[in-house]
C-alpha positions as CSV (number, residue, x, y, z in Angstrom):
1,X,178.7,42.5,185.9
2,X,175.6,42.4,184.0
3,X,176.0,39.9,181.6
4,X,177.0,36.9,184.1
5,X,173.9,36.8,185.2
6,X,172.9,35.2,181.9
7,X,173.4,32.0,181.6
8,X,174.8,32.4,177.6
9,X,177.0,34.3,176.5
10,X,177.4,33.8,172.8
11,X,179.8,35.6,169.9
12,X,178.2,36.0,167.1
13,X,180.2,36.7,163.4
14,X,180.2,40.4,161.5
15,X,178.9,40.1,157.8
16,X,180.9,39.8,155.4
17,X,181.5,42.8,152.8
18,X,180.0,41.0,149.6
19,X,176.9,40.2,152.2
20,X,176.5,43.8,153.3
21,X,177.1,44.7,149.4
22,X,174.2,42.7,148.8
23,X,172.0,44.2,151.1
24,X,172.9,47.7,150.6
25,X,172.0,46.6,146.6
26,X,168.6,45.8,148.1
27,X,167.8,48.5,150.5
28,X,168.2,50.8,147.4
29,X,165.6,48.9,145.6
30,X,163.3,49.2,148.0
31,X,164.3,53.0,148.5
32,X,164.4,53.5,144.6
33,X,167.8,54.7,144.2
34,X,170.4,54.1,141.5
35,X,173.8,52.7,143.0
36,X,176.3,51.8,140.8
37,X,178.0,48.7,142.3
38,X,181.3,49.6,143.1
39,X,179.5,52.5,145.3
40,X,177.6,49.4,147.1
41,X,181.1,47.5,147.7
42,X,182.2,51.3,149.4
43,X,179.2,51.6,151.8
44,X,179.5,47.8,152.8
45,X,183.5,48.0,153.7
46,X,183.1,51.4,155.5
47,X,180.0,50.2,157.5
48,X,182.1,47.7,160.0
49,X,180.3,44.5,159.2
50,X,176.9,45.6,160.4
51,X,173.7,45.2,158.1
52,X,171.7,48.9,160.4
53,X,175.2,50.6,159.7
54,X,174.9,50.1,156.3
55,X,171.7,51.2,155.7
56,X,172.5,54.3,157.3
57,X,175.3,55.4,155.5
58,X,173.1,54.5,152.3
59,X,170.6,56.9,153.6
60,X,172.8,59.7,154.2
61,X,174.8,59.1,151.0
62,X,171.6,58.8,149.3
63,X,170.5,62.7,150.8
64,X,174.0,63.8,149.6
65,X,173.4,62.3,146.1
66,X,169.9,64.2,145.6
67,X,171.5,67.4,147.2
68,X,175.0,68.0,145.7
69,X,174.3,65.4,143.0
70,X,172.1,64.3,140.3
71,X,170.5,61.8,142.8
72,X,173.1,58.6,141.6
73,X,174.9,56.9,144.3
74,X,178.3,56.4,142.3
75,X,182.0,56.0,144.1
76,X,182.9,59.7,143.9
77,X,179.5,61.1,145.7
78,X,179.6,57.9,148.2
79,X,183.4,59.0,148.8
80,X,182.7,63.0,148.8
81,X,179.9,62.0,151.4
């Protein structure tokens, strides 16, 4: 198939959860929203070990949060989301 004709094929690792954690901590400094950690550590383990599938869940629990919230990303609106 198509990737024999490469001449690497490589693996590389997932992130790990207190990684991703930090990142979503950072994304939402840089989007200006409040997330209360354990809501961080929530995205991060349901986001499969990938940094782009983190961010998006942030994002669209972020839209939750200003719609059916007060615009906080705690446990209970990431989990409702």
């Amino acid at each position: 198939p198509l990737r024999a004709r490469f001449g690497i094929s490589s693996h590389m690792e997932y992130y790990q959860e207190r990684d991703l954690e930090e990142i979503v901590k950072r994304t939402a400094d840089i989007f200006e929203v409040e997330v209360i950690d354990n809501a961080a550590l929530e995205i991060a383990l349901r986001s499969r070990g990938t940094p782009r599938i983190a961010n998006r869940l942030l994002k669209r629990v972020r839209d939750f949060a200003q719609i059916m919230g007060d615009g906080r990303v705690d446990k209970a609106i990431t989990d409702k989301a």
